[in-house]
N, C-alpha and C positions, 0 to 999 in steps of 0.2 A: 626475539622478533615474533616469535609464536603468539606468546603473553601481549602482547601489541595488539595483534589479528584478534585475538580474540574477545580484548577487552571492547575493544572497538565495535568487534560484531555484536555483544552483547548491550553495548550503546544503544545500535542502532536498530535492535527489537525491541530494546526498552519504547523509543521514542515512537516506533511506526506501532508498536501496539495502544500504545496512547492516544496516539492520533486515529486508530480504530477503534478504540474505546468513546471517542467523540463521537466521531460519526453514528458509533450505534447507539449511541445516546440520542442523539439528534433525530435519529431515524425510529426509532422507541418510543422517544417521550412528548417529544415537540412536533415532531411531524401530524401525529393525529389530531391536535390540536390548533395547527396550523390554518388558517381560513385568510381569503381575502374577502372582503365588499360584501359579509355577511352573508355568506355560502353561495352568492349570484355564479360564483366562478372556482369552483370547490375543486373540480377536474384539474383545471389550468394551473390555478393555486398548489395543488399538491403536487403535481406535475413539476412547474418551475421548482418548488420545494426541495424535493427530491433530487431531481438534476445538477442545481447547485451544489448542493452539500456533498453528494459525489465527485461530480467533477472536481470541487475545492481541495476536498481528500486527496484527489488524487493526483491534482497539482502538486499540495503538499508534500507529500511522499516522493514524488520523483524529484522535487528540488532540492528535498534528503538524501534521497539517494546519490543528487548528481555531489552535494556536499559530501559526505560520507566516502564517496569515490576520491574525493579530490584528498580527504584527510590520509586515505589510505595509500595514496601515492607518492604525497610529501613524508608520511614514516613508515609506512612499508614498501619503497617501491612497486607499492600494486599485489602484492603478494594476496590480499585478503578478494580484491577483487578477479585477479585471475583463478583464484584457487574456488569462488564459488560461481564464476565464469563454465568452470571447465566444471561443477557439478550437477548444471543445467542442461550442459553439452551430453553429460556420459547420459543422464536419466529420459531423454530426449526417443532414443531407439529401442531401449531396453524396457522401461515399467509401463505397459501398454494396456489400458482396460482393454476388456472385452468387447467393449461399445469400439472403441476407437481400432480395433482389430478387424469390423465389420466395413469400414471406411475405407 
């Protein structure tokens, strides 16, 4: 079951680094290039630009993730998702910047 968890987990960096390998591709290469109406609207243009291709990402990724959830509960009873459930939980009180200690 382990072998299961973790082929899985490995999946599903495979795929979400992909999809951020897009994005910063997008964000790199195409973006500074990007123009509407021959620079009248350069702000707005990169503006809309930008927000898109984030947000898009970022849709992406969580309709991965809600996937990737649902695979791990039909073969592992949930086991991958409670096990890194519960490592966001432990890391949450304990590893504290210095910043976040001033708060």
């Amino acid at each position: 079951m382990d072998n299961k968890n973790t082929g899985l987990k490995t999946e599903a960096n495979s795929i979400f680094a992909k999809i951020a390998g897009v994005m910063a591709f997008l964000l790199l290469f195409v973006f500074p290039l990007y123009v509407e109406d021959r620079y009248a609207n350069i702000l707005r243009a990169k503006y809309h630009f930008y927000y898109i291709v984030v947000l898009a990402a970022l849709a992406i990724i969580l309709i991965m993730a809600l996937i990737f959830m649902f695979i791990d509960m039909m073969e592992n009873g949930g086991a991958g998702t409670k096990e890194s459930l519960r490592s966001l939980s432990r890391g949450i009180g304990k590893r504290r910047s210095p910043f976040m200690k001033l708060l």
